[in-house]
N, C-alpha and C positions, 0 to 999 in steps of 0.2 A: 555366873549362873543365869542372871536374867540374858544374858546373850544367848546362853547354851538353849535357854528356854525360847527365846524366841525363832534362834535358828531350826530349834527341831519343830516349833509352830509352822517356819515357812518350809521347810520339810516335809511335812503333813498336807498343807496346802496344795506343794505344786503336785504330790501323791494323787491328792484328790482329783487336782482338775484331768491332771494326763488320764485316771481313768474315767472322767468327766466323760472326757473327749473320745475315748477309747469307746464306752459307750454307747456315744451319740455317732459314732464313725459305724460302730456293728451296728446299730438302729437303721443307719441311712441305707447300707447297703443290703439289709433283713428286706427293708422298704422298696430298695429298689430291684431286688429279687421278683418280690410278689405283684409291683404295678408296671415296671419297666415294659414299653412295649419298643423295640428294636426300630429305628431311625429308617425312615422310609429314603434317604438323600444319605449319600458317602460322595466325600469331597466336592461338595457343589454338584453330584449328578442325583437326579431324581430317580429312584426303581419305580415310579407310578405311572403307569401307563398311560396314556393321553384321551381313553376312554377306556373306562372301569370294569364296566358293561356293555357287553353286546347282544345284539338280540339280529336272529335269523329267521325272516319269517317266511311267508309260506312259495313267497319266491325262488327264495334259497332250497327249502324241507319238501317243497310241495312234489307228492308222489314219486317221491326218494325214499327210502330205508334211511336212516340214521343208525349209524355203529358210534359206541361212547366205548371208550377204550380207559382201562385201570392205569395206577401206578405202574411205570416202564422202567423208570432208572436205571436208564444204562444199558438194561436187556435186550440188548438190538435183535438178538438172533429172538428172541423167543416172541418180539412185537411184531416181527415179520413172519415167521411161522404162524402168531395167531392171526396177523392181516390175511396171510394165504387162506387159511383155514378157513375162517368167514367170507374169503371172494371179496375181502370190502371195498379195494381200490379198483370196483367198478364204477364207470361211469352214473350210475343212478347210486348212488351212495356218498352220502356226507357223513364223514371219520372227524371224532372230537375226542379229546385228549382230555383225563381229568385233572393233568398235573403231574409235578414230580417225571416229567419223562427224562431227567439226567439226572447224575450225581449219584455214588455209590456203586452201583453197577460197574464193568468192564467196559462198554462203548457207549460214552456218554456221548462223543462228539457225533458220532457214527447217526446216533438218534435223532440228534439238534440235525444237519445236514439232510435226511431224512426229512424232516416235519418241513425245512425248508424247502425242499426243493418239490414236495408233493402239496394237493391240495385239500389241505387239512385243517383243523383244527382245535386248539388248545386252549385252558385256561391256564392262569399262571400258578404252580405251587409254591411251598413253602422254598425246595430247593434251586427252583429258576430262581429265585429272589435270593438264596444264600452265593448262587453263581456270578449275579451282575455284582451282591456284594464285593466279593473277591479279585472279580475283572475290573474292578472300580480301583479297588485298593491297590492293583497292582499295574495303576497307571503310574504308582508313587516307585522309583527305582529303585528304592530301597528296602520297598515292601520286599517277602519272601515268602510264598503261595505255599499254605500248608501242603503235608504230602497229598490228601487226599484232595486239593486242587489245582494239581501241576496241571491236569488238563485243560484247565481254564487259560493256562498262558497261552495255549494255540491258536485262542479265538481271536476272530476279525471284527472290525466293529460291527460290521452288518448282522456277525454274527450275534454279538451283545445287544444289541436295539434290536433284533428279532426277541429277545427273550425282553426285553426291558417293554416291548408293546404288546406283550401277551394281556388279555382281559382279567380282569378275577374270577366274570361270570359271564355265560352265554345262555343265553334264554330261547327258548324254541317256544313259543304260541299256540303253534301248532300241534303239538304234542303236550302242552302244559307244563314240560320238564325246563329247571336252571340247572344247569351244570358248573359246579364250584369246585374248590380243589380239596377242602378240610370239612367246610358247611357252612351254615346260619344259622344265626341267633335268634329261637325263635319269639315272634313279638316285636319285630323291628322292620321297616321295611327296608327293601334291597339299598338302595340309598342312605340308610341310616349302619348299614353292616360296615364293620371295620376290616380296611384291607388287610391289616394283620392278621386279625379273626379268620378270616376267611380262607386263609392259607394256613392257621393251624389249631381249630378251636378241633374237641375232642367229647368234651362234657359241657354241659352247663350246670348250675345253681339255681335254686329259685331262690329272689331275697322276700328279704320282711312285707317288701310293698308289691311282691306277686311276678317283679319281671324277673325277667333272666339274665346273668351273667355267664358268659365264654370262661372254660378254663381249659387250658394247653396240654394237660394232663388226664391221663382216664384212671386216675386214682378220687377221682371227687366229683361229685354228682352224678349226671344219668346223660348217656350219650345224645349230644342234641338231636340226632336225628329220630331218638323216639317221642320227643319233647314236640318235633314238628311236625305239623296240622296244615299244611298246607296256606293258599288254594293250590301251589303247584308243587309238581313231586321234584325232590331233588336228587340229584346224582352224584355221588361225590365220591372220595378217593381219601387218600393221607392215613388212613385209620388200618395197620396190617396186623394190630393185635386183636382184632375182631374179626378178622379176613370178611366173606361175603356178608354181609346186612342188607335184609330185606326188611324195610318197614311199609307201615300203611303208605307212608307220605315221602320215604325216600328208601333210596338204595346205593350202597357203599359196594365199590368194584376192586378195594384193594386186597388182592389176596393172596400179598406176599411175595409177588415173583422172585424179587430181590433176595429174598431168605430161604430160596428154595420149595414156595408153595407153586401158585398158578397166578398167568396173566390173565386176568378177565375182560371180557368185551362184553356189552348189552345191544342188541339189534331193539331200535322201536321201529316197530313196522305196522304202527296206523292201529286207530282204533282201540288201544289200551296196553294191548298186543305186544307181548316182551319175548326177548329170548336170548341165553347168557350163552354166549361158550368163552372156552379156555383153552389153553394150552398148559402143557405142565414145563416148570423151569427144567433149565438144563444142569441145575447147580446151584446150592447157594452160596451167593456171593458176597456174605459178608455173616458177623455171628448173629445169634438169634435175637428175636424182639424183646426186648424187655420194657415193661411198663414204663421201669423209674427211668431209663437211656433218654426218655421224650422230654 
């Protein structure tokens, strides 16, 4: 009996700790859900580009039109109807990209090939950065490129290091405007902004001691770009469940292409002076936005 007792003692014990451990294993990964920020380096290659930020001044902007162009992914036909559309691949005009131009869409490479071979400009989104992931991964032979990145197997290196030197942000002086791909945290300066943030912040927080924290999601808090105050106005992309956003201090150009809404473009043309056109998709090409999908 004292055996019988002590066995159903160590019974009870190894009971306890496996759910000890049980647990502390859903604790870790509860924990790594909420602060996990995604590895900037797969297999020894760095996705960070070798300058952050760029800045275009008046060298570059001076008595040109600037066109800033929405989320493309993939939409080659509809980026090139709204380029016709606005006349932007003239010579007095500088074309900037707010991000996200592959992935998801029909011609993603079509797009990349595109941005190369013309003289353009891009900042880097959230999906450039899932693309070199997966060009990365699949230097490994044994890796096996989800469906929705077979098209990544076609790429050349040059093609890869073109997207892996995309900036985060391009700042024009001249204009007052950064151009980002997701946004900023407001209260930080541009140096102190997380490249992750930056390619997918949505909302922020305010905490206890007044600043702000980024959240990936637009289920909690209040869209950072009504939260920012400047001094310069920003342009940014990522956000297609709000489609166009006009604030005091920024402006959001993503409005949908991908899901069947419109490609958006913003003309600055000096002196304060804006102006949006579109084109409308030809299709949507994938199912509809849903908050919780982000």
């Amino acid at each position: 009996m004292q055996f019988h007792g002590t066995k159903m003692g160590l019974v009870a014990l190894l009971a306890g700790s496996v759910a000890v451990t049980y647990l502390c294993s859903f604790a870790t990964k509860s924990l790594t859900r909420l602060f996990y920020t995604p590895p900037a380096q797969q297999n020894g290659l760095s996705r960070v580009p070798k300058v952050r930020h760029v800045v275009l001044d008046e060298s570059i902007v001076g008595g040109k039109r600037v066109f800033l162009v929405g989320d493309v992914h993939g939409c080659y036909d509809e980026m090139m109807e709204l380029l016709h559309k606005a006349d932007a691949m003239r010579e007095d005009t500088v074309v900037i990209f707010v991000g996200d131009m592959v992935n998801k869409g029909p011609k993603s490479w079509e797009v990349l090939d595109f941005l190369r071979r013309s003289k353009v400009y891009a900042v880097k989104g959230n999906h450039e950065d899932h693309v070199l992931r997966e060009y990365d991964n699949s230097r490994n032979p044994e890796y096996k490129l989800p469906q929705k990145y077979t098209w990544v197997g076609k790429l050349t290196n040059e093609e890869a290091e073109y997207l892996r030197e995309l900036p985060y942000t391009i700042s024009l002086p001249t204009f007052n405007i950064i151009v980002v791909h997701a946004g900023l945290v407001p209260g930080r300066s541009l140096e102190e902004q997380s490249d992750y943030e930056m390619m997918t912040v949505r909302n922020v927080v305010k905490t206890e001691e007044g600043k702000f924290e980024a959240r990936k999601r637009a289920t909690e808090g209040q869209p950072w770009a009504a939260e920012w105050t400047g001094p310069q106005h920003v342009v940014f992309g990522h956000d297609a469940i709000r489609r166009l956003q006009v604030y005091d201090h920024a402006t959001g150009l993503d409005t949908g292409c991908l899901y069947g809404g419109n490609l958006t473009g913003l003309f600055l043309l000096g002196e304060g002076e804006r102006k949006f056109v579109s084109v409308k998709s030809r299709q949507s090409y994938t199912s509809g936005v849903k908050v919780n999908q982000f």
